[in-house]
C-alpha positions as CSV (number, residue, x, y, z in Angstrom):
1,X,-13.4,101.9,-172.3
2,X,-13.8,100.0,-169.1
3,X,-12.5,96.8,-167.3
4,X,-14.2,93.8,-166.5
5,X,-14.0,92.3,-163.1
6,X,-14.7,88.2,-162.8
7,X,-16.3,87.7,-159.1
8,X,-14.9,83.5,-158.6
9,X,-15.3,81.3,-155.7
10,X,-16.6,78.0,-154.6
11,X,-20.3,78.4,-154.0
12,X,-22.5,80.1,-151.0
13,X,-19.5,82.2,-149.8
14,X,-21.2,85.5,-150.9
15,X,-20.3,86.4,-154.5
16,X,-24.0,87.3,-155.0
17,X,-24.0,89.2,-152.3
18,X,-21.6,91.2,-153.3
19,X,-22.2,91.5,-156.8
20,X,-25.6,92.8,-155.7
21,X,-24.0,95.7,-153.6
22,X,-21.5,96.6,-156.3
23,X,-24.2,96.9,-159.0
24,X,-26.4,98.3,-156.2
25,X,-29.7,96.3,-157.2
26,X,-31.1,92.6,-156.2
27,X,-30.2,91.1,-159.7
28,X,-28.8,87.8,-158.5
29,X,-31.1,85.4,-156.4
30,X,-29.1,85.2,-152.9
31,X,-30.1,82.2,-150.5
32,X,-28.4,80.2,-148.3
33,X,-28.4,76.9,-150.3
34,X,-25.3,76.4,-152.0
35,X,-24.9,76.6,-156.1
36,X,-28.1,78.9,-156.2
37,X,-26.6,80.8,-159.1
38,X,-26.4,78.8,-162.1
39,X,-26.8,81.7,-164.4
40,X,-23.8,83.8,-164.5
41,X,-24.9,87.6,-164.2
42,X,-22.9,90.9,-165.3
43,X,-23.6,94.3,-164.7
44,X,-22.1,98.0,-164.6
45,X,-20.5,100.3,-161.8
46,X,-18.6,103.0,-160.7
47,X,-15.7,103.8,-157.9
48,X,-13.9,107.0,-157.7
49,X,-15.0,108.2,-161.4
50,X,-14.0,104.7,-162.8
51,X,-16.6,102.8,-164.5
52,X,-16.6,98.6,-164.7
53,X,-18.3,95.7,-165.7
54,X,-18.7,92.9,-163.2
55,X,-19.4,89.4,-163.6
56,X,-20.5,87.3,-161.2
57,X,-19.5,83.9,-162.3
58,X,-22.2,81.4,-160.5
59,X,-22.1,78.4,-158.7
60,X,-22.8,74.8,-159.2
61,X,-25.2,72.3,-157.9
62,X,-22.5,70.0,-155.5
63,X,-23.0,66.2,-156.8
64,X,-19.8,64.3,-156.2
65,X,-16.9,66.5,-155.1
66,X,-14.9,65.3,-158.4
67,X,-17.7,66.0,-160.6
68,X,-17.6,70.1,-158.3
69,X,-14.0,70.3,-158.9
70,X,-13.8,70.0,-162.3
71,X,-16.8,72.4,-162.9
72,X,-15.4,74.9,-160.2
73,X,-11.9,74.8,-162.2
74,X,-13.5,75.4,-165.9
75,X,-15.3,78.5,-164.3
76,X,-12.1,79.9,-162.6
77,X,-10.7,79.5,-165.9
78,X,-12.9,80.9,-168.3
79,X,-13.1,84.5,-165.7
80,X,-9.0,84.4,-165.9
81,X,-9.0,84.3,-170.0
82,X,-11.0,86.5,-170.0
83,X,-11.8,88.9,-167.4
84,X,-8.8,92.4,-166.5
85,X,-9.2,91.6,-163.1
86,X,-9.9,88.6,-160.5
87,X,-11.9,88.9,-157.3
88,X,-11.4,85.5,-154.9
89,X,-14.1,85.6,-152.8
90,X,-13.8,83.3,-149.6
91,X,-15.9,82.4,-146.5
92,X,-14.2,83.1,-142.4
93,X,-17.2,81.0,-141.5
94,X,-16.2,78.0,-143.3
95,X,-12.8,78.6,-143.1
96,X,-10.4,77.2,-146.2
97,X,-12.0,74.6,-147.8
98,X,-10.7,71.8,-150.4
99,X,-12.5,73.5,-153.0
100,X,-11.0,76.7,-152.2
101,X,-7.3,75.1,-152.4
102,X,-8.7,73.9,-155.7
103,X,-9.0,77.6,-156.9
104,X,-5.9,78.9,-155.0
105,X,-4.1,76.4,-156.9
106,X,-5.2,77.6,-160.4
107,X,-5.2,81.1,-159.7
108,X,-1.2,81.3,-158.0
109,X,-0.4,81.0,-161.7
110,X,-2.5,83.9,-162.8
111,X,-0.5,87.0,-163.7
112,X,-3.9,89.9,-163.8
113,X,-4.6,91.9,-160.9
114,X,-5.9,89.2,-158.2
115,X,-7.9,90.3,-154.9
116,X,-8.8,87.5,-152.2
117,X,-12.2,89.0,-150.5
118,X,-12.6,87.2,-147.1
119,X,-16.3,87.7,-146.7
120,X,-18.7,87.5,-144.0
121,X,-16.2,89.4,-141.7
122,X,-18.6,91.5,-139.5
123,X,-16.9,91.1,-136.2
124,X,-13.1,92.1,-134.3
125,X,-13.7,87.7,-133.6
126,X,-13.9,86.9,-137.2
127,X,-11.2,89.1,-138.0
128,X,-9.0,87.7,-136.2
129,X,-10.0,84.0,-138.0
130,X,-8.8,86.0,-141.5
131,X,-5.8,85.1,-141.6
132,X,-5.8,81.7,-142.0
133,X,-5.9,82.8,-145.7
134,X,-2.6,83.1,-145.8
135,X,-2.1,80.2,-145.6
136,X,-3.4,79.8,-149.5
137,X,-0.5,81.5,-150.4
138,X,-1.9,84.1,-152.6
139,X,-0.3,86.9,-150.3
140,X,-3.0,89.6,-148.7
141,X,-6.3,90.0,-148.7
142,X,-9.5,92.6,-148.1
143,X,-12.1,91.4,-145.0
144,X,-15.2,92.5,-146.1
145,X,-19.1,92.1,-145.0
146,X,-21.1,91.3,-148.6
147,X,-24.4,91.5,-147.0
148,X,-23.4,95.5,-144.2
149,X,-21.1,96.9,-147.1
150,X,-18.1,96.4,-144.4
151,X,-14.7,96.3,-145.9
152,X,-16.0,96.8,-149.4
153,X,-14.7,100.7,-149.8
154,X,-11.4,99.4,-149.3
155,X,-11.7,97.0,-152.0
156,X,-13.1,98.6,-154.0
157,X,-10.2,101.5,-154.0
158,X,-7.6,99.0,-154.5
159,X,-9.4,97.3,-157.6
160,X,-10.0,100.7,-159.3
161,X,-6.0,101.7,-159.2
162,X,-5.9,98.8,-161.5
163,X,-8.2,100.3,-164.2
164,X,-6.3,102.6,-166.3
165,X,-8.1,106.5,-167.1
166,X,-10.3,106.3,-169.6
167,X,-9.5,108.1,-172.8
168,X,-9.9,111.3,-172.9
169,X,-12.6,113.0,-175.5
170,X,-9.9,114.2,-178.2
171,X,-7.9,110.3,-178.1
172,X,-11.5,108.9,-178.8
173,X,-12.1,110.8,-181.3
174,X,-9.1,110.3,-183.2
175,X,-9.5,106.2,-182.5
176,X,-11.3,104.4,-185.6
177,X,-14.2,103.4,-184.9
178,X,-14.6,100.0,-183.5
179,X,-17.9,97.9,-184.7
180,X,-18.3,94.5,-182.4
181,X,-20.1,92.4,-184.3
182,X,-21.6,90.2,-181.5
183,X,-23.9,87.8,-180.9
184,X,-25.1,83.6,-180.3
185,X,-23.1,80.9,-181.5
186,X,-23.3,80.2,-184.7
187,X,-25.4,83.4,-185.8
188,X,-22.9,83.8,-188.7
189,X,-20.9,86.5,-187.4
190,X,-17.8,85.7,-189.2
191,X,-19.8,84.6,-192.6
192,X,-20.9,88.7,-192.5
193,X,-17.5,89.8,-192.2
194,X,-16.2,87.2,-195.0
195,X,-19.0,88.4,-197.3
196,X,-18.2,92.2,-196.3
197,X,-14.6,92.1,-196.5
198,X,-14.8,90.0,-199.9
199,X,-12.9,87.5,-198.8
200,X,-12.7,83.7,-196.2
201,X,-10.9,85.8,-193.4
202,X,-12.8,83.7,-190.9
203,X,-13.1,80.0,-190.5
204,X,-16.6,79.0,-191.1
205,X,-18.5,75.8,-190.1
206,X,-21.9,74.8,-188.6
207,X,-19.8,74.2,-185.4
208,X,-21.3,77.0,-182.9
209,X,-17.6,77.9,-181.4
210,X,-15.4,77.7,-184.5
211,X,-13.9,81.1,-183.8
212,X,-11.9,81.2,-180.9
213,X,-10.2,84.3,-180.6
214,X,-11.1,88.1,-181.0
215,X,-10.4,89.0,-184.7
216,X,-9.9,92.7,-185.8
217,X,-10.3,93.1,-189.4
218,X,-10.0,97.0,-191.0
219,X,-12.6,97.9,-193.4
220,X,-12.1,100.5,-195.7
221,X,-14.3,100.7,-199.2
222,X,-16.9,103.1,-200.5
223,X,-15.7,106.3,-198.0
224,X,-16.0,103.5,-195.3
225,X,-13.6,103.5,-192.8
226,X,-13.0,101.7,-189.2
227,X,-12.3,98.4,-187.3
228,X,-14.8,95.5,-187.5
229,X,-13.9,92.8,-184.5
230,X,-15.5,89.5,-185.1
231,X,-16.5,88.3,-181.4
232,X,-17.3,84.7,-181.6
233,X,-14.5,83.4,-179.1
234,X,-16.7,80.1,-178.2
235,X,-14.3,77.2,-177.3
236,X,-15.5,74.2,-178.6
237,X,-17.5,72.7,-175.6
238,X,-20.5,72.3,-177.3
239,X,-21.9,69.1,-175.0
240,X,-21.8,71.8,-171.8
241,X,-24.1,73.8,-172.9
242,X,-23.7,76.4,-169.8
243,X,-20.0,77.1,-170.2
244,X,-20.6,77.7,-173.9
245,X,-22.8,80.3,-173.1
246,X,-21.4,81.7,-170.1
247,X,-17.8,82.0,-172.6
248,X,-20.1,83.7,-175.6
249,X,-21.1,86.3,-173.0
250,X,-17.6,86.9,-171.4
251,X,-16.5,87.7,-175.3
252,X,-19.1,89.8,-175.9
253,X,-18.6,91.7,-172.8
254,X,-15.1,92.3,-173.7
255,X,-16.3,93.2,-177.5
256,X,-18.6,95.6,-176.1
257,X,-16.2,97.5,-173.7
258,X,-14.0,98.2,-176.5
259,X,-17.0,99.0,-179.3
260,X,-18.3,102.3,-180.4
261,X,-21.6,100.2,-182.0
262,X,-22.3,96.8,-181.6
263,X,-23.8,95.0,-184.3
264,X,-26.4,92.0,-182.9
265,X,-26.2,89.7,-185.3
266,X,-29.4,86.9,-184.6
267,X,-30.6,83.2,-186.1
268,X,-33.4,84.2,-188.1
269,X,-34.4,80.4,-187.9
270,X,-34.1,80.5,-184.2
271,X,-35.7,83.9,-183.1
272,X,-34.9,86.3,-180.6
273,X,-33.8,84.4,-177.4
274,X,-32.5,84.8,-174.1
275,X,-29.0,85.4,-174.9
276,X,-29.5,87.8,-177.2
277,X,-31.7,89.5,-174.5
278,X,-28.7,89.9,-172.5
279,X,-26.2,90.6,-175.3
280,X,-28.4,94.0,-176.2
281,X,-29.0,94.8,-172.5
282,X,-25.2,94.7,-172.2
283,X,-24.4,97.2,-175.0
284,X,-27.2,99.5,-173.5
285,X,-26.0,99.3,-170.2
286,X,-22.5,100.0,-171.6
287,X,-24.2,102.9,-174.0
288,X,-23.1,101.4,-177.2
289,X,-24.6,102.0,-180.5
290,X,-26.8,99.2,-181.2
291,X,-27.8,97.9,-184.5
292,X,-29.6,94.6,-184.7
293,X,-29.2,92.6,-187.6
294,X,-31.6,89.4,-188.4
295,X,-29.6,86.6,-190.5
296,X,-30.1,83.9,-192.3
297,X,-33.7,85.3,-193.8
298,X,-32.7,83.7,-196.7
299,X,-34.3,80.5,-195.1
300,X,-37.0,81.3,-193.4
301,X,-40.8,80.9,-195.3
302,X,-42.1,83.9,-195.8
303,X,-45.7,85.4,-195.9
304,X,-47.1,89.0,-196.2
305,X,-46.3,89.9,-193.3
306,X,-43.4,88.3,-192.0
307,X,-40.6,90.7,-192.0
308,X,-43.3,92.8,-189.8
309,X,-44.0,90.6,-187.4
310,X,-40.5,89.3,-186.4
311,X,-39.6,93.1,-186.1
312,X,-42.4,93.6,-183.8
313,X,-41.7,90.4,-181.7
314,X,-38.3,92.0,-181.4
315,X,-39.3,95.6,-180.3
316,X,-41.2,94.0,-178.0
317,X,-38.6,92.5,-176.0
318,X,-36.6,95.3,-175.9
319,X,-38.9,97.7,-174.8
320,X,-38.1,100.5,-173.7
321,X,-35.7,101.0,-175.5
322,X,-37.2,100.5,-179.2
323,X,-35.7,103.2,-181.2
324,X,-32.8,100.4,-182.3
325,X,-32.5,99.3,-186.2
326,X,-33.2,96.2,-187.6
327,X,-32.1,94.8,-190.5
328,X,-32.8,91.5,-192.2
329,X,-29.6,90.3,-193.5
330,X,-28.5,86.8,-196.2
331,X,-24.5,86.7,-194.8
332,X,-24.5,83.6,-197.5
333,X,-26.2,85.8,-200.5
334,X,-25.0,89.2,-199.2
335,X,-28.7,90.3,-198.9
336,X,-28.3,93.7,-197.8
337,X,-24.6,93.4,-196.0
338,X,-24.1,96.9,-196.8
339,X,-27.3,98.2,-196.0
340,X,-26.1,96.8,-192.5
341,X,-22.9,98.7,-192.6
342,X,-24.0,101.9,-193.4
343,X,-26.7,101.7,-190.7
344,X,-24.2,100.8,-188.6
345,X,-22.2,104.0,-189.7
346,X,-25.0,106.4,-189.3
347,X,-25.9,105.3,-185.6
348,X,-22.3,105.5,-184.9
349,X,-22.7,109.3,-186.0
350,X,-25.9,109.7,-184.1
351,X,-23.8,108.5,-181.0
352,X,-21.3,111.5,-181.6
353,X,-24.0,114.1,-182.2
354,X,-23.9,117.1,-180.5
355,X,-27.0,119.8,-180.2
356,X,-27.0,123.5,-179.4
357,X,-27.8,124.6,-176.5
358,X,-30.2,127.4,-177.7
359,X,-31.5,124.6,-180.5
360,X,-32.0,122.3,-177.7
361,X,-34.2,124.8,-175.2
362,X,-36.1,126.1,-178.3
363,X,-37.5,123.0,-178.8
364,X,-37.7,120.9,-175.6
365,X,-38.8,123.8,-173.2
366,X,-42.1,124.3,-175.0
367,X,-42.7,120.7,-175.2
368,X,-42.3,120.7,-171.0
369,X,-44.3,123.8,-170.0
370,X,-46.8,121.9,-172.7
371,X,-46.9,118.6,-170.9
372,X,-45.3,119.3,-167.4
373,X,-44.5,116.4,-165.0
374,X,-47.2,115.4,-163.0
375,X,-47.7,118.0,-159.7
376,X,-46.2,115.8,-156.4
377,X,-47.8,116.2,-152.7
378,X,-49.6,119.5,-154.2
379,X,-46.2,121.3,-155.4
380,X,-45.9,122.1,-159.1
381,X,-42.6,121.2,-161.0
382,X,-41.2,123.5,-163.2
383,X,-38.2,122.8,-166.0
384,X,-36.5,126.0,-166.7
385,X,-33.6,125.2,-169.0
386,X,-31.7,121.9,-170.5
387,X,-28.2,121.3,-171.8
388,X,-26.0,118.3,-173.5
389,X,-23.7,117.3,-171.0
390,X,-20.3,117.5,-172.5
391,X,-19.8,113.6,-172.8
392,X,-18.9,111.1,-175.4
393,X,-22.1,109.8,-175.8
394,X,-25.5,111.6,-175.7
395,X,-26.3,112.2,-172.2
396,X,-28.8,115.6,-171.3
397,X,-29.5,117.8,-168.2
398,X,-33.0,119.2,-167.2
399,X,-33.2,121.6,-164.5
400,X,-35.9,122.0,-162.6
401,X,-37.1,123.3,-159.2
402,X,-37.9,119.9,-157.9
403,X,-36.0,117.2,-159.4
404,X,-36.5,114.4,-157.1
405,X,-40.3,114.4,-157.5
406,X,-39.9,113.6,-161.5
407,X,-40.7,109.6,-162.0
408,X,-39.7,107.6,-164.4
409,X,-42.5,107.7,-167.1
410,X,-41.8,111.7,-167.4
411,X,-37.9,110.6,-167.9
412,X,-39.6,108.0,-170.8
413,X,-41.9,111.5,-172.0
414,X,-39.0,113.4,-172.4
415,X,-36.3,110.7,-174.2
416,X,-39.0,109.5,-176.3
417,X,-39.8,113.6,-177.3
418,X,-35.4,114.0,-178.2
419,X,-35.8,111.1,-180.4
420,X,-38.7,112.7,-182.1
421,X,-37.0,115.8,-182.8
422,X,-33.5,114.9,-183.2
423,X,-32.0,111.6,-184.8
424,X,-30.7,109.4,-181.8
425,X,-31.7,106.0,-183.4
426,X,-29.8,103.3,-182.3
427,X,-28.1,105.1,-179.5
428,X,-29.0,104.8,-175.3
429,X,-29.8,108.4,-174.1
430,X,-28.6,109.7,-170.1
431,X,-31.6,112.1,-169.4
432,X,-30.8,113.7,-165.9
433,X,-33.3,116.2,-163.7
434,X,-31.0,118.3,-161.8
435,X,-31.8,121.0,-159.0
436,X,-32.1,124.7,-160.8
């Protein structure tokens, strides 16, 4: 269970920049024309043994500064409901701003963890400019470099004393299991839990946003037992269509930090989009069970083949990682709701199963000296024993004589052989190569 960290700031002062060197890949488009990021992005690191999510909360294209400042303010405030912990980024080069008064303003009343980044800091001259900050009145701040790494280390230490330890393995496993039933607006998350639970928990309309808040419901019928959380938690802002979505996300992110299995639940009448794209990507990332679930097929027209080749449509977009159950759901005529549940139990047991070591060499070992990774620069690579790493989820560790020259499509060989000979479906495997 891991924090999530909001990256805020009037645009082109570097939040990109430095959500790219926290996630430690190119994922959001840096240039230096303002309000570039329009799409907020979210990924997944690690300081000191503490794992995070980050989200990197986008700017806006500047029209009139009115029109800015009331966009800037409702993306402040969406990260502060939401997000554990608040990053300010800022710009020395600029210097303080009205816009960045705007933001100082809202977040003086913020009571979470709050870090002011002054960025683009790569010089004893600029450091010296710093501290006109304080005059924002939010009290210290880290000078960092987004684009050298300067400064970051620092930061980073200070947000990490923030996160609490995780769990550790025996606390988990005493914990009910927590099933985040996630997904687009108006899906019909909370019309499966009403018809699960037997009863209107959950306000239902046709309104995408109805539910507002995170809503924990315990289940427990027919040997079933653990916590279903009905994610929803869209405010009613259905004419800006980016902060509705940007809101869904944040939800989910927080559903899926707290989730043993996440349950996609997906508009049959509106196929498999772009969010839910990112919701899955986010449970992966996050190595959450994963169980997709395909409402609504009560009104779609079916043929022979239909149910076939909606699955396939769906595999395809979230290849490579296809081992994941679908199942086509009627939340209205309870078609199959607790076919969904118990697949959602058994991945939620695949996720906690543990293999013998002995078990584990028998098999994999002769499938490696069978099919060996491809020989590198004339130097043969040879895998002489594996183990599960002792972890909460299923993560393994190959050792061989030369790790480093083992590509990804052998790591791809080798998951996809575990899957065949041991039930891991609907659950993200860690295959490692390590030095023997």
């Amino acid at each position: 269970m891991s924090s999530i960290v909001a990256i805020v700031g009037r645009p082109n002062v570097g939040k990109s920049t430095f959500f790219n060197r926290l996630v430690k890949r190119r994922e959001a488009i840096v240039d230096s024309v303002s309000g570039v990021t329009r799409d907020r992005h979210y990924g997944k690191t690690e300081w000191n043994g503490k794992e995070f999510s980050v989200i990197d909360t986008g700017g806006y294209v500047v029209g009139s500064d009115d029109i800015f400042e009331g966009e800037i303010r409702k993306q402040v405030q969406l990260a502060i409901d939401e997000a554990d912990i608040i990053v300010f980024v800022v710009d020395v080069e600029q210097g303080i701003t009205p816009m960045d008064q705007a933001v100082a303003k809202i977040l003086r009343q913020v009571e979470k963890p709050l870090f002011m980044a002054v960025n683009k800091v790569d010089n004893a001259m600029r450091d010296a400019d710093a501290v006109e900050f304080y005059n924002l009145g939010l009290g210290d701040y880290f000078t960092i470099s987004s684009i050298n790494g300067s400064g970051t280390g620092e930061l980073l230490d200070a947000i990490v004393e923030e996160i609490p330890e995780p769990l550790d393995e025996e606390e988990q496993e005493n914990e009910l299991p927590r099933f985040a039933i996630v997904g687009r607006p108006n899906a019909g998350k909370s019309s499966f839990i009403n018809a699960l639970i037997g009863e209107d928990r959950n306000i239902v309309t046709n309104i995408a946003g109805t539910t507002r808040d995170t809503i924990d419901t315990k289940y427990n019928r027919f040997g079933f037992e653990f916590n279903l959380v009905d994610t929803a938690g869209i405010r009613k802002k259905s004419k800006v269509k980016e902060d509705l979505e940007f809101y869904s996300v944040m939800r989910a992110v927080r559903a899926i930090e707290h989730c043993d299995v996440a349950v996609l639940v997906i508009d049959a009448t509106r196929d498999f989009e772009g969010q839910d794209e990112k919701i899955f990507w986010l449970a992966e990332k996050n190595r959450k069970g994963v169980v997709i679930l395909v409402n609504k097929w009560d009104l779609v027209e079916k043929e022979t083949n239909t149910m076939r080749d909606f699955e396939n449509q769906v595999r395809k977009k979230i290849a490579p990682f296809t081992d994941v159950p679908i199942v086509f759901i009627s939340a209205l005529t309870k078609q199959r709701i607790f076919k969904a549940i118990e697949t959602a139990v058994q991945v939620h047991q695949n996720r906690s199963r543990k293999i013998q070591t002995s078990k584990l060499n028998e098999t994999m070992l002769e499938i490696v000296q069978n099919f060996p990774p491809p020989a590198t620069k004339g130097k043969f690579i040879k895998i002489k024993y594996c183990m599960q790493l002792p972890t909460h989820t299923p993560q393994f560790a190959f050792f061989a004589n030369l790790p480093q020259y083992i590509k990804e499509p052998y790591k791809r060989f080798v998951e996809n052989k575990l899957r065949e000979h041991y039930d891991f479906n609907g659950v993200p495997l860690g295959i490692y190569f390590r030095q023997k």
